[in-house]
C-alpha positions as CSV (number, residue, x, y, z in Angstrom):
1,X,-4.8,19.2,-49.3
2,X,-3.8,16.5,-51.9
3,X,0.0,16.5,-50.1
4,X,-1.3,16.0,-46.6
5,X,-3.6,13.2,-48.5
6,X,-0.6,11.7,-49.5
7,X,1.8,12.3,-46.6
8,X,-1.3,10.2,-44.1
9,X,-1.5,7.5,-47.0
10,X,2.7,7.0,-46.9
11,X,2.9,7.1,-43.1
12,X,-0.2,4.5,-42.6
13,X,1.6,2.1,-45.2
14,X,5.0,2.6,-43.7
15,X,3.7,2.1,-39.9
16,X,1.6,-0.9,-41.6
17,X,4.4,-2.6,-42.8
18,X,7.1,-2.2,-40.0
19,X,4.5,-3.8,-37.9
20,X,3.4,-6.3,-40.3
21,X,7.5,-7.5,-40.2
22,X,7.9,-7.1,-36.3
23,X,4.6,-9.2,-35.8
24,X,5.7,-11.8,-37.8
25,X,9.5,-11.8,-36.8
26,X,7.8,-12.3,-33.4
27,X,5.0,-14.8,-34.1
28,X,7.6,-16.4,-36.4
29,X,5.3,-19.9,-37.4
30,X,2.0,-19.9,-35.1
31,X,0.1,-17.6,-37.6
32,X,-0.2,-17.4,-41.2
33,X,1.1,-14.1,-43.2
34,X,-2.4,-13.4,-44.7
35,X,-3.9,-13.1,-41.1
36,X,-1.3,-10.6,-39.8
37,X,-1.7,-8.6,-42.9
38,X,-5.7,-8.9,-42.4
39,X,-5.1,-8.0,-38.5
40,X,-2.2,-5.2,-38.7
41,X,-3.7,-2.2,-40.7
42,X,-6.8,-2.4,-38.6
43,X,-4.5,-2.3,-35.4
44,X,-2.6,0.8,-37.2
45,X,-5.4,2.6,-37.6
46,X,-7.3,2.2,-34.4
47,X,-3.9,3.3,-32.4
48,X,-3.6,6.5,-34.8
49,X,-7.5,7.2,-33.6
50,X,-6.3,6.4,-29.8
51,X,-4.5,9.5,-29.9
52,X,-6.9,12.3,-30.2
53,X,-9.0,9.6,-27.5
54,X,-6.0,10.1,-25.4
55,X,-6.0,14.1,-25.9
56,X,-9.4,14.0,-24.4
57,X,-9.1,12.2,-21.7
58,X,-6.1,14.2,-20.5
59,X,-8.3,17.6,-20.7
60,X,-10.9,15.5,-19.0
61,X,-8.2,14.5,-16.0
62,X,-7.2,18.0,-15.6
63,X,-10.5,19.3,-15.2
64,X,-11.2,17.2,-12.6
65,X,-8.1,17.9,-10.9
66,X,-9.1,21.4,-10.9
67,X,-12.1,20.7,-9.3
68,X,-10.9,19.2,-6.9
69,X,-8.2,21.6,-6.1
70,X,-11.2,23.9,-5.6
71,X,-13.2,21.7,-3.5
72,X,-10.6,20.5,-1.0
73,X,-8.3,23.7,-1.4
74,X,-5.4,23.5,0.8
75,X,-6.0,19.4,1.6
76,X,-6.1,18.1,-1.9
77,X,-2.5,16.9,-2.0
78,X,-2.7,15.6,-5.8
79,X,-4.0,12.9,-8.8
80,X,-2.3,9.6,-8.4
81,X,0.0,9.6,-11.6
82,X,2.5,8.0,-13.2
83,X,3.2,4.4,-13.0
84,X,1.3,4.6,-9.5
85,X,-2.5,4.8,-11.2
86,X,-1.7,0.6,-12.0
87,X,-1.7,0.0,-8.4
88,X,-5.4,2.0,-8.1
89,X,-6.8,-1.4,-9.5
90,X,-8.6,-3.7,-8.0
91,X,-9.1,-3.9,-4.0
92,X,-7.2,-1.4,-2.4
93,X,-5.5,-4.1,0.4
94,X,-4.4,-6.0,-1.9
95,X,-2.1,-3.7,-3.9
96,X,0.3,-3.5,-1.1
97,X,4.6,-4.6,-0.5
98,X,4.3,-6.3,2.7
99,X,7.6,-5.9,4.7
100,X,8.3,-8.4,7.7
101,X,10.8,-6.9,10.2
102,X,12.2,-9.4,13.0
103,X,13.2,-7.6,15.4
104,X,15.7,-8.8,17.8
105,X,15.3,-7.5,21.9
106,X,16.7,-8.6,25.2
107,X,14.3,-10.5,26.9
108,X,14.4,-7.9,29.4
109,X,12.4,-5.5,27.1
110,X,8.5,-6.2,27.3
111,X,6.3,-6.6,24.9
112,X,5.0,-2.8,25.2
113,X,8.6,-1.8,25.3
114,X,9.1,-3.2,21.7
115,X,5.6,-1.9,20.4
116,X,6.5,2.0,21.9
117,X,9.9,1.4,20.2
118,X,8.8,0.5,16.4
119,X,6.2,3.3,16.6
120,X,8.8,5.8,17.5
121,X,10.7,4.6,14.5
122,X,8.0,5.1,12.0
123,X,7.3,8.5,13.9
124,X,10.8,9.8,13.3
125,X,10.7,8.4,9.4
126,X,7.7,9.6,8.1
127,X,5.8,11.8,10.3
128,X,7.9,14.1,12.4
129,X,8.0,16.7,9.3
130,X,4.3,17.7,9.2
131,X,5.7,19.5,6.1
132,X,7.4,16.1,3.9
133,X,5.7,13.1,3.1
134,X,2.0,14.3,2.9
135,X,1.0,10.8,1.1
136,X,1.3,8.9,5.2
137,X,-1.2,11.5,6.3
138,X,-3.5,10.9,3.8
139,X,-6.3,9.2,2.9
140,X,-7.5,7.8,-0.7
141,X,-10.5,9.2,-2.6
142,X,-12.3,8.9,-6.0
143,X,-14.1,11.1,-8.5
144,X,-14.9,10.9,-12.1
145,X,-12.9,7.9,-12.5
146,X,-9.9,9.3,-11.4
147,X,-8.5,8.7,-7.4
148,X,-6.4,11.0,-5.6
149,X,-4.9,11.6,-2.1
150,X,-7.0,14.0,0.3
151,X,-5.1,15.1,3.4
152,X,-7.1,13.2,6.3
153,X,-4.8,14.3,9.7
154,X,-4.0,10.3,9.5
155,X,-1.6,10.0,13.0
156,X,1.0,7.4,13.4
157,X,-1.5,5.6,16.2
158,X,-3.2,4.9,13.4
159,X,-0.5,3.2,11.4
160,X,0.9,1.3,14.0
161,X,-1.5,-1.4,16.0
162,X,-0.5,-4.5,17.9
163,X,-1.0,-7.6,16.6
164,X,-3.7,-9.7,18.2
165,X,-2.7,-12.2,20.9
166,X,-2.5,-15.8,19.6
167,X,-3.7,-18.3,22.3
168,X,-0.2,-20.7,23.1
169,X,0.5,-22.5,26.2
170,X,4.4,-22.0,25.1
171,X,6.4,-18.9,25.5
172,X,6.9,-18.4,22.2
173,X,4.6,-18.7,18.7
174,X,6.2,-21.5,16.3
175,X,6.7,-20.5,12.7
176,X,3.1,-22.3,11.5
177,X,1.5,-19.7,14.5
178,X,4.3,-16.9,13.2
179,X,2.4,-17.6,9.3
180,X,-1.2,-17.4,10.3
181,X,-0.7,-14.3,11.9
182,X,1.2,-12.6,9.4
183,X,-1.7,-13.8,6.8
184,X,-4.7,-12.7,8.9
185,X,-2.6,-8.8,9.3
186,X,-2.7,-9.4,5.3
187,X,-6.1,-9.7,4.7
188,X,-7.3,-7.1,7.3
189,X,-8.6,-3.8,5.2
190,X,-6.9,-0.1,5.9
191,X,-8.0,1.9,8.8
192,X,-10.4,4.7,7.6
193,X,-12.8,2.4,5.8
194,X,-9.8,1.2,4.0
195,X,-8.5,4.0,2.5
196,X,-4.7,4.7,4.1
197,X,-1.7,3.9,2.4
198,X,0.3,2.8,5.4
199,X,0.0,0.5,8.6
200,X,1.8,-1.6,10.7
201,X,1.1,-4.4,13.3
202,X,3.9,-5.3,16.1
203,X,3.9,-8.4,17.5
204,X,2.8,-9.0,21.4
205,X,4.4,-12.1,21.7
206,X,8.0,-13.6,21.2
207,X,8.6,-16.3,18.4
208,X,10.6,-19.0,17.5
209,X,13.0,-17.5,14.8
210,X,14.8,-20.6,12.5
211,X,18.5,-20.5,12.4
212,X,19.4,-18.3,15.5
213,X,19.9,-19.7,18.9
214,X,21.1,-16.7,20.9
215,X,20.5,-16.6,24.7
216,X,19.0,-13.7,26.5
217,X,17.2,-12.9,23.3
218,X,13.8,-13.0,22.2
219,X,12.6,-12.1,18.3
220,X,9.3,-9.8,17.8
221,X,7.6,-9.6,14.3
222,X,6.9,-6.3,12.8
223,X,4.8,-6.2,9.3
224,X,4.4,-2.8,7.4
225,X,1.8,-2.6,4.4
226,X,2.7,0.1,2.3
227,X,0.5,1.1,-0.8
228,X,2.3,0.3,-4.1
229,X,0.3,3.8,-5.7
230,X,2.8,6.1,-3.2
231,X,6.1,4.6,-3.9
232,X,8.2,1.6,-4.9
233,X,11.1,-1.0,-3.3
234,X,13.8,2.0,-3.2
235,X,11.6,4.3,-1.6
236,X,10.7,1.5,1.1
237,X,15.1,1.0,2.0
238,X,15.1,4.7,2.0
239,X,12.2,4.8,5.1
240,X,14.2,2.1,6.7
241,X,17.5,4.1,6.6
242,X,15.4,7.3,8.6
243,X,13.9,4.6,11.2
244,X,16.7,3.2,12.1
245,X,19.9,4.4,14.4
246,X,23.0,6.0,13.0
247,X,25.6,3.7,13.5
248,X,28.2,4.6,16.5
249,X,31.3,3.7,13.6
250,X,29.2,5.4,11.2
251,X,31.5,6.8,7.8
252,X,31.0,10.5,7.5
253,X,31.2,10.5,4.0
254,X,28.8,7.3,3.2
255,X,25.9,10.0,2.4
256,X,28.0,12.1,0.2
257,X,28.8,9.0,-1.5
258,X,25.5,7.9,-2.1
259,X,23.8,10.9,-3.1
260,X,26.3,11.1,-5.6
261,X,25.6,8.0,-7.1
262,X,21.9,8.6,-6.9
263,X,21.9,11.9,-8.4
264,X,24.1,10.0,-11.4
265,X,21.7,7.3,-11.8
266,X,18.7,10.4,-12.2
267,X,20.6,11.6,-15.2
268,X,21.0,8.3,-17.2
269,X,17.5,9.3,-18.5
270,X,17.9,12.1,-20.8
271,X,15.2,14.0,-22.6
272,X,16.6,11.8,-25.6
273,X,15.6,8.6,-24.1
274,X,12.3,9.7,-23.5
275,X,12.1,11.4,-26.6
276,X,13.3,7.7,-28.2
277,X,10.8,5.9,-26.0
278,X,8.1,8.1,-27.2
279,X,8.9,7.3,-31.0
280,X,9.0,3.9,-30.5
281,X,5.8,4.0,-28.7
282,X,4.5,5.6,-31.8
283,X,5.6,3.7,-34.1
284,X,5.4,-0.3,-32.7
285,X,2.6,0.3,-30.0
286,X,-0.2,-1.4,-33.0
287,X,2.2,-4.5,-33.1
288,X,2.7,-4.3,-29.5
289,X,-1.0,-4.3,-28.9
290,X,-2.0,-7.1,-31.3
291,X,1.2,-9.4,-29.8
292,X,-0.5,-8.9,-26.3
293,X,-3.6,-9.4,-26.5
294,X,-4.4,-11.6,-29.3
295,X,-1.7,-13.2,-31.5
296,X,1.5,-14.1,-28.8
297,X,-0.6,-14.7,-25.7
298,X,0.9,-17.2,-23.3
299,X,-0.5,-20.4,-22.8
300,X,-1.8,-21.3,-19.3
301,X,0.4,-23.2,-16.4
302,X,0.0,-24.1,-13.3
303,X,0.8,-20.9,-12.3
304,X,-1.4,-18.8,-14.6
305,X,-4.8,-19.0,-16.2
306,X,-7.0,-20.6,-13.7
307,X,-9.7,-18.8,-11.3
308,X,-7.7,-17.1,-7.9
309,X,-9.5,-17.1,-4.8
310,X,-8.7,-13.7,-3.8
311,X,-6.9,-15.4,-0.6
312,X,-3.1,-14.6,0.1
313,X,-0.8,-17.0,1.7
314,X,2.7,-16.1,2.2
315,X,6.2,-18.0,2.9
316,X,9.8,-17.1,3.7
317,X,13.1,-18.8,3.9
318,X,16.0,-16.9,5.4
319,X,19.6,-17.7,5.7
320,X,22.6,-17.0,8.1
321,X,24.8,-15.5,5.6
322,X,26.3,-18.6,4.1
323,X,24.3,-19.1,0.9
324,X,24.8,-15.0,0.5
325,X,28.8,-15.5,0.0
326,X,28.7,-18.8,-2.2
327,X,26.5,-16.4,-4.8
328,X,29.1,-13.8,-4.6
329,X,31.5,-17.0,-5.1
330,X,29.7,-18.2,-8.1
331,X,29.6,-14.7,-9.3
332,X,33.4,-13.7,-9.0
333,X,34.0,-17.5,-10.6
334,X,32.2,-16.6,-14.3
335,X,32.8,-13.5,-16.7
336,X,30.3,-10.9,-16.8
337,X,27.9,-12.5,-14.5
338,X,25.6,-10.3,-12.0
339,X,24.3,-11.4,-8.2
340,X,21.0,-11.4,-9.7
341,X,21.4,-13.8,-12.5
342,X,22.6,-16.4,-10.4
343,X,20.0,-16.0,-8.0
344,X,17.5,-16.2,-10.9
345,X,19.3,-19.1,-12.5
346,X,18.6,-21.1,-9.3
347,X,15.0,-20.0,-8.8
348,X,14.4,-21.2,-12.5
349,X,15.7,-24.6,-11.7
350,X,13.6,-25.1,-8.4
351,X,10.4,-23.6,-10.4
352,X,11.0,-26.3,-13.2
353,X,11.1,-29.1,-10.0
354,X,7.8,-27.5,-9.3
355,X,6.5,-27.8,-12.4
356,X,7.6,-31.6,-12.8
357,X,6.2,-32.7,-10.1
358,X,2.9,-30.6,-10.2
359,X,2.0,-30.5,-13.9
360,X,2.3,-32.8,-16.8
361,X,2.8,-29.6,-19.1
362,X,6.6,-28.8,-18.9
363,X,6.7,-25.5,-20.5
364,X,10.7,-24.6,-22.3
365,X,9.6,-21.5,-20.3
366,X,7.0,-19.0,-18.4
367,X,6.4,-15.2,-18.7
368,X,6.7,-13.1,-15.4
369,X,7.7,-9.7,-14.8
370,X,10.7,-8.1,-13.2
371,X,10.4,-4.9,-11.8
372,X,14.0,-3.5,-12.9
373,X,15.2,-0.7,-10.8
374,X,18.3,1.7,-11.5
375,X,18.7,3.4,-8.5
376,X,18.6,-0.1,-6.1
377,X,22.8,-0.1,-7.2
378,X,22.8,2.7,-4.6
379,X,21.2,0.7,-1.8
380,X,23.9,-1.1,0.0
381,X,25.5,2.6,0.3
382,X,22.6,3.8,2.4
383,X,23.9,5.9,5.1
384,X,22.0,3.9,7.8
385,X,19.8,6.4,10.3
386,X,21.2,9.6,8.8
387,X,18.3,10.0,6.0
388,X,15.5,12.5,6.7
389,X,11.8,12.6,5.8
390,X,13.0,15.3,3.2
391,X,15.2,12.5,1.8
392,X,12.9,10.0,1.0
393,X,11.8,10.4,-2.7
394,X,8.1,9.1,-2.8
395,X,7.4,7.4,-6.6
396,X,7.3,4.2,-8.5
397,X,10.4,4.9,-10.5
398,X,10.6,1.4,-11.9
399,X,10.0,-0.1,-15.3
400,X,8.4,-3.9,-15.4
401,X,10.6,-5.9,-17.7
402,X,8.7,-8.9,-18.7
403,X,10.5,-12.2,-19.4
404,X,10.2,-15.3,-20.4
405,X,12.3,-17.6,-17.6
406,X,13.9,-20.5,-18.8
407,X,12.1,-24.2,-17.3
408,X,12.6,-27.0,-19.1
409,X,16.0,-26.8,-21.3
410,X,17.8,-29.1,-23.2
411,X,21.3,-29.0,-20.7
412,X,21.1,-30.3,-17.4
413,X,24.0,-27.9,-16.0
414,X,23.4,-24.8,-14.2
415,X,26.1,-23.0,-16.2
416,X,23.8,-23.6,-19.3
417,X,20.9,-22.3,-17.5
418,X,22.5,-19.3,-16.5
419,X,23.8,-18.4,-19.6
420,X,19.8,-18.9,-21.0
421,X,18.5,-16.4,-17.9
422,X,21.3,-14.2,-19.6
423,X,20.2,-14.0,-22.9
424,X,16.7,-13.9,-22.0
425,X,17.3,-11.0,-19.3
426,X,19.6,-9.1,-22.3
427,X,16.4,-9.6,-24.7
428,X,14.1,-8.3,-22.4
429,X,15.9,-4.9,-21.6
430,X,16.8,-4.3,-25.2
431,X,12.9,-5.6,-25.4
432,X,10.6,-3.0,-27.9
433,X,7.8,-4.2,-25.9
434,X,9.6,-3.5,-22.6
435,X,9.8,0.2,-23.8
436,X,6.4,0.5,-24.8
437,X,5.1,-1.1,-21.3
438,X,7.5,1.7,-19.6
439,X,6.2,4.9,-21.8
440,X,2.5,3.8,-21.4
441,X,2.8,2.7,-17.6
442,X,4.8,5.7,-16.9
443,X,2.7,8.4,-19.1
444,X,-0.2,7.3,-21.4
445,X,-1.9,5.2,-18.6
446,X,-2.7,7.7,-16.0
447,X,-5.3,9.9,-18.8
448,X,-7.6,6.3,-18.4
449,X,-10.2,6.6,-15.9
450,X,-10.2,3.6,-14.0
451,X,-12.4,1.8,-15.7
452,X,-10.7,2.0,-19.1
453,X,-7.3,1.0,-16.8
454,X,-8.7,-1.6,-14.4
455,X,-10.0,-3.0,-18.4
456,X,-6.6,-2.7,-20.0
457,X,-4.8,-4.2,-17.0
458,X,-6.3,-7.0,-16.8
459,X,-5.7,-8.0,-19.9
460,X,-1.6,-8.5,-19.4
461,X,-1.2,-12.3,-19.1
462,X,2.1,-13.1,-16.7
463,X,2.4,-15.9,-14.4
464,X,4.9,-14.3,-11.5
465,X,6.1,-11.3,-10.5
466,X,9.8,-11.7,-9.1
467,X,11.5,-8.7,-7.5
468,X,15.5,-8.7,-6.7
469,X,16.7,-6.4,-4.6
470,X,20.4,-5.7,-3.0
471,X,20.3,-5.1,1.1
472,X,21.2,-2.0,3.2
473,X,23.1,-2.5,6.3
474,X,22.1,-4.3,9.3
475,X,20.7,-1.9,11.5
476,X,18.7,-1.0,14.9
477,X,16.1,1.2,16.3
478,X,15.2,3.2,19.0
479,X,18.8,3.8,20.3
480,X,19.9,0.1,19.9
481,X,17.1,-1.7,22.1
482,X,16.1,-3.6,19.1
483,X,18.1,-5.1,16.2
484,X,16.4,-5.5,13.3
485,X,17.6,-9.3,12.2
486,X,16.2,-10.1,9.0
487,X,13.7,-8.3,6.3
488,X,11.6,-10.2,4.5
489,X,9.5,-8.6,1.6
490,X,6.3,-9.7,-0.4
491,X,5.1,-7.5,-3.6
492,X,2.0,-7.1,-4.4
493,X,-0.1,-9.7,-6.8
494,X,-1.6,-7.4,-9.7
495,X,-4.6,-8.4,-11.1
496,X,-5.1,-11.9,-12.5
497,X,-1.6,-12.7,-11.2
498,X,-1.2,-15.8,-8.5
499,X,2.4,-15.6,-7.4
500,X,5.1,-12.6,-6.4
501,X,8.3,-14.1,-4.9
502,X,11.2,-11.5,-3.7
503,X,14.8,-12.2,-2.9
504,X,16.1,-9.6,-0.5
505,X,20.0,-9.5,0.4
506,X,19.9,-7.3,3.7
507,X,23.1,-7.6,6.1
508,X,24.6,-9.9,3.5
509,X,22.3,-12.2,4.4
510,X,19.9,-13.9,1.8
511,X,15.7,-13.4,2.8
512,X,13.2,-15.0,0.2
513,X,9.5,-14.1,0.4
514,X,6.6,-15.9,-1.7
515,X,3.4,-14.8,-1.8
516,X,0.4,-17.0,-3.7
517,X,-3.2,-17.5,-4.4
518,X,-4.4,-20.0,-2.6
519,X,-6.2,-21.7,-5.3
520,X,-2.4,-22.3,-7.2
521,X,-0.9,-24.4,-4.1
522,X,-2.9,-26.9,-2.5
523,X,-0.3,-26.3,0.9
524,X,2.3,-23.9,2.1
525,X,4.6,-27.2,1.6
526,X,4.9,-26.5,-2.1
527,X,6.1,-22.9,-1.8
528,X,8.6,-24.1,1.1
529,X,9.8,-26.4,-1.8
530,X,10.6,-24.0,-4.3
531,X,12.4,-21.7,-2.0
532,X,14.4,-24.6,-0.4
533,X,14.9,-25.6,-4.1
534,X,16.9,-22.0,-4.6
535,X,19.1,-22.4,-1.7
536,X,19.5,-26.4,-3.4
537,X,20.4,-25.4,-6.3
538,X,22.8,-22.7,-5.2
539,X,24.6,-25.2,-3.7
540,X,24.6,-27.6,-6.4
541,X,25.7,-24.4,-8.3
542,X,28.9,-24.4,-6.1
543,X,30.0,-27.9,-6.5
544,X,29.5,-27.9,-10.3
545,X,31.9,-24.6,-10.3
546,X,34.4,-26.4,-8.2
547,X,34.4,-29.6,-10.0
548,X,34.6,-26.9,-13.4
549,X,38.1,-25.7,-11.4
550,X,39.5,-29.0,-10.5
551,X,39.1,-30.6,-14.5
């Protein structure tokens, strides 16, 4: 008895002091030593009491599940888990990606044609299998704190409605009509009393589309809503790639390829990682908690820490494929530099332009969070219209990196800014805090009943969310009577977060998406600014690199 005395006393005052060093590292000057000692053994000791806590909530899950299993029998199809139980906060519309298809017909085809023709797509992607993909025919239910998916018969007439008819003397809606529409399909709750995870609305009307001036063509929008809780970014390319047509120069061996490279990226996570994760979880999570929540808190911005409305407005920018190569330029110009960080590198120079002219805080930088995905390297190899439903692998298989972006640095060049997105994007995957927020999200989370979670996850203070992803193949539907143009995306805004901005390269083409709280921009002219600002600075980006070459 007197050992295990002393074994508890050494590994309290050991866990003590390794966080008492990491929270100061961290915290470096803003608080005093004497406070973090005051604060860290209390934190230590209310995380080693969390654990039984946790041991009976997980019984308490698990009972319920059984009860259910009982009650619904063959149409209970499971607990949301994992990651997925984040996305169960707060109102169930609003936890959605929002995916913007243009869709590019001969003017021949009429708007019924083109309505009949993006249902049968979604038809053949996720409900021809009555047997795969239960989570589209299902509807979203609740019990002791807990929600889970019930099998409701949901049919794909219910996922896929028309858009209502906007009254316009012209033949075809402008893009100021184009954005109230897409909004008001935003706002609208779920079929079933709000509880599906999927639908659709296909335009009825033909609309101006910026950039393209074909003849004999007219562009119909197509906006999908799926729930975040069923599945993530790669899942959604993965749908897309079983809608659409197999191409007629199709390579035989692209789907060998890429299920190669996706069953390679699955076994990057060995049982040592997790077993690594789970230590470090152990071991830091007290620091971790006190850092979040009370002592390294960010400060409020103009994008962060005022009341939202609740009311989502959205804009896009999309390109012809010029400002797609001159990344790839800028990228093949610099050592060990990714598409991504010059994309970033740009968006933090247009953000700081936001921030100058909006705010007389200039922050040296902002925290937002960047879902980082493994397997989206395997996207561009998508073997377009040759996936199944029994292909598509339905889970959030993400981890959120958060990260401080660079604003307002000392160097005016866009090479030093990149090189600061860098180091910062290096710090936050090596990040101790970036593995905790992956164990918990990914398997401590899910034991909270919701009101413990929606509790927790409201306290994570981040400004943005920002979601990169790399493009599939330009592709069509329903045997080539429609060419899907551009895809434009829009994650979701977690709780107590005002602004998610994507950057989408599909058909080697570059498609931004920003989504806001209307109470953070006072018109949709200031989130055109910042995405014209990335395609600016990408540009300015080139000439600096050329002038670079020519000296």
């Amino acid at each position: 008895m007197e050992v295990a005395a002393i074994l508890l006393t050494c590994t309290f005052v050991l866990l003590t002091i390794t966080n008492i060093v990491r929270v100061k590292y961290v915290v470096r000057s803003k608080w005093s030593l004497p406070v973090i000692v005051l604060l860290t053994p209390v934190a230590v000791f209310a995380s080693i009491l969390l654990l039984p806590l946790l041991s009976v909530f997980w019984v308490y899950r698990e009972l319920i599940r059984l009860y259910l299993i009982m009650k619904w029998r063959s149409k209970f199809v499971g607990l949301i888990k994992g990651a997925d139980v984040i996305y169960t906060c707060g109102p169930h519309e609003k936890s959605v990606m929002t995916i913007l298809f243009m869709l590019e017909c001969s003017t021949a085809r009429k708007p019924e044609d083109v309505y009949q023709d993006f249902k049968g797509a979604v038809f053949k992607a996720l409900f021809s299998d009555p047997l795969k993909l239960p989570e589209f025919r299902s509807v979203v239910k609740r019990c002791g704190g807990y929600s889970y998916l019930c099998n409701g018969n949901v049919t794909v007439d219910e996922c896929v409605k028309k858009m209502k008819v906007v009254k316009c003397e012209r033949k075809e809606l402008n893009e100021d009509e184009l954005r109230v529409l897409l909004q008001n399909c935003v706002a609208e709750e779920f079929p079933r009393n709000n509880t599906l995870f999927m639908d659709s609305f296909v335009g009825t009307q033909p609309v101006e589309w910026s950039g393209y001036t074909k003849t004999n063509v007219s562009y119909y929008p197509a906006l999908v809503r799926i729930h975040h809780a069923i599945c993530d970014g790669f899942a959604v390319t993965q749908m897309f790639a079983a809608m659409s047509d197999k191409p007629k120069n199709a390579d035989e061996s692209r789907k060998t390829l890429y299920n190669e490279n996706l069953k390679q990226g699955s076994r990057m996570k060995s049982v040592a990682y997790y077993f690594l994760l789970f230590w470090t979880t152990i071991i830091f999570n007290s620091s971790e908690v006190l850092l979040k929540f009370l002592l390294d808190k960010p400060k409020p911005n103009i994008l962060r820490g005022g009341r939202l409305t609740g009311i989502e407005m959205l804009s896009m920018k999309t390109d012809a494929g010029a400002y797609y190569k001159r990344i790839k330029a800028i990228k093949n110009s610099l050592d060990e530099v990714g598409f991504a960080d010059v994309v970033l590198t740009a968006f933090s120079a247009s953000l700081k332009d936001h921030f100058r002219k909006q705010s007389s805080h200039h922050p040296e930088s902002i925290s937002i969070v960047v879902p980082f995905l493994p397997k989206a390297t395997t996207i561009p190899l998508l073997p377009i219209g040759e996936l199944m439903p029994h292909d598509i692998s339905l889970q959030n298989s993400f981890a959120m990196l958060t990260f401080d972006l660079p604003l307002f640095i000392d160097d005016a060049s866009l090479s030093f800014r990149l090189r600061a997105v860098q180091r910062e994007r290096e710090r936050a995957y090596n990040s101790i805090g970036n593995k905790i927020l992956y164990f918990t999200s990914h398997f401590l989370m899910q034991v909270l009943p919701l009101p413990i979670l929606t509790m927790v996850h409201d306290k994570l203070h981040w400004s943005a969310v920002l979601s990169i992803l790399p493009g599939p193949l330009k592709a069509s539907i329903a045997n080539g009577s429609a060419e899907i143009e551009n895809i434009v995306f829009w994650p979701p805004l977690l709780t107590g977060i005002g602004v998610s901005v994507s950057i989408l390269s599909y058909a080697n083409k570059m498609q931004l998406g920003l989504k806001f709280d209307k109470a953070l921009m006072g018109n949709e002219e200031d989130a055109l600014d910042i995405l014209d600002g990335v395609f600016k600075y990408i540009d300015l980006f080139t000439e600096e690199i050329n002038l670079y070459k020519i000296n």
